[in-house]
N, C-alpha and C positions, 0 to 999 in steps of 0.2 A: 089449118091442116099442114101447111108445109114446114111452121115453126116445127111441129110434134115429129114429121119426117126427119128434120135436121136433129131433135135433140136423139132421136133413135139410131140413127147412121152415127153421131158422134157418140154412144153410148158401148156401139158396136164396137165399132174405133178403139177407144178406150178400154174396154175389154182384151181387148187382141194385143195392146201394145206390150203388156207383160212379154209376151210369146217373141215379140219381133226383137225387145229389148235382152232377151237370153246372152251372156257374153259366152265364149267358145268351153264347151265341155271341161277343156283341161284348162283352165283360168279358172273353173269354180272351188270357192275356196272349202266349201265341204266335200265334195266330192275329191278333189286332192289330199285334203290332210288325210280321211280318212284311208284310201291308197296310200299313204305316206308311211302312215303307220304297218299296214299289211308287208308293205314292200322292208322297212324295219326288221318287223316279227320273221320273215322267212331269211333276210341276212342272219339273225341269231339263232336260229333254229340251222340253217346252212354250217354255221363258222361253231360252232357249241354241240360240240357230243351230248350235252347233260340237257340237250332241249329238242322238243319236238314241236311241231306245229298244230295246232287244234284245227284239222282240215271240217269238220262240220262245220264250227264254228267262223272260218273264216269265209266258208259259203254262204252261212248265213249274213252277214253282214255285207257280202257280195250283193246279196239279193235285197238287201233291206236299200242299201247303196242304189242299188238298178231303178226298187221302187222311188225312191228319193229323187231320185235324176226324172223320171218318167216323170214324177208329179210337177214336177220345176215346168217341164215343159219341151223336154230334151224327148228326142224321137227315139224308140228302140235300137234302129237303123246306128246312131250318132253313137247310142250308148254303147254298142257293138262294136264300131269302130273305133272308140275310143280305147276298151278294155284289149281289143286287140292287137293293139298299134304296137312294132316294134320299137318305134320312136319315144313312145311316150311310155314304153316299159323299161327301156334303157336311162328314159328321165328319173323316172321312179327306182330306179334300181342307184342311179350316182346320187338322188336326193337321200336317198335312207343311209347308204356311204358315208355320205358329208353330215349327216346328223351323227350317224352313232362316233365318226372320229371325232366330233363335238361334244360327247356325253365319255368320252373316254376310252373307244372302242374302236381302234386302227384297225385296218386291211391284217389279218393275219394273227391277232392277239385274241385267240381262245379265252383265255379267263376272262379279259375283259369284257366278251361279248356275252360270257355265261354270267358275268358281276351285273351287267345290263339288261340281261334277259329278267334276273333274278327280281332284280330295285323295278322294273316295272311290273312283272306279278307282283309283289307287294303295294306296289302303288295302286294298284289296279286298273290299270288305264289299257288303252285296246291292243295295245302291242301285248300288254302284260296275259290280258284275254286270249288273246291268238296265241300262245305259248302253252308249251307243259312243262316241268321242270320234273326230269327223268331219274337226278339225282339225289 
């Protein structure tokens, strides 16, 4: 009877170590890219008159996002603080910076960021999704 105690306490164990194993919210690397991209999509929508931003749509993937974290194992609480953090919006804000001056699209150059807004709606990838192209 004490073997079967032990393998039930270690099974327990093992179950829970997912949970304890969680690394920090904003380390996760789906949950970041996908912020990565939002935070992108509203620089071009910002810097680009001929774009607007698909606000359902980027709630929706807010929420699909929230469910995604939830199921990993991240607390409501966490996920809250996370999306709320000045800190980590300002990360997300210089990280989309440095990507779109990487794709062609500097602080200040309109076309480029409408040339960019554009090549991802055609591509169709989630920056392209969160966008509308006005003109």
């Amino acid at each position: 009877m004490t073997r079967l105690k032990t393998l039930i306490v270690a099974a327990a164990l093992l179950g829970a170590a997912p949970a304890l194993a969680l690394e920090p919210i904003n380390k996760e690397p789906h949950i970041n890219h996908t912020l990565l991209q939002g935070f992108i999509a509203d620089r071009i929508a910002d810097t680009c008159p001929a774009m607007e931003p698909r606000k359902l749509r980027a709630l929706g993937e807010l929420n699909k996002l929230r469910d995604y974290a939830l199921k990993k194992g991240y607390t409501a609480a966490e996920v809250r603080a996370f999306v709320g953090s000045k800190t980590e919006k300002a990360r997300g804000k210089r990280e989309a910076k440095d990507w779109l001056a990487k794709a062609g699209a500097k602080e200040g150059d309109v076309e480029a960021h409408c040339r960019v807004g554009r090549a991802e709606i055609a591509r169709g990838s989630l920056i392209g999704y969160l966008l509308r192209d006005k003109g």
